[in-house]
NUDOKE-780191 format. One record per residue (C-alpha): x, y, z. Coordinates in steps of 0.2 Angstrom, whole numbers, plus 5000, padded with zeros to 4 digits. Example, Ala and Ser with C-alpha at 12.3 -4.5 7.8 and 13.67 -1.06 7.14 Angstrom:
// NUDOKE-780191
506249785039
506849955036
//
This chain:
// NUDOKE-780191
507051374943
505751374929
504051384932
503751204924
505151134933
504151204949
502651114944
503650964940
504350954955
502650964966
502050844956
503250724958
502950744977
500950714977
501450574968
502750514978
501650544995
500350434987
501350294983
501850305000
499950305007
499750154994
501250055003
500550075018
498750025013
499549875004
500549815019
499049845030
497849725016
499449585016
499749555036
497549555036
497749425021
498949325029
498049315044
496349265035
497349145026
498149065043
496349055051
495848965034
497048835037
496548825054
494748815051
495248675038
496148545048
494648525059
493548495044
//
């Protein structure tokens, strides 16, 4: 293996980890969102 292909390769890494941290984040924000968004509707009925 070259020493690009080397440098191509651990970047394709960092940038998988990353996407894979984004995921997470992502998933976290949506199940917050969705629960915000039921406690809206809650809070809404009563008005």
């Amino acid at each position: 293996m070259t020493r690009h292909q080397q440098g191509v390769n651990e970047k394709s890494k960092a940038i998988e980890q990353n996407y894979k941290k984004l995921k997470e984040v992502s998933d976290k924000y949506t199940k917050v969102l969705n629960k915000v968004g039921k406690e809206k509707q809650d809070v809404d009925q009563f008005k």
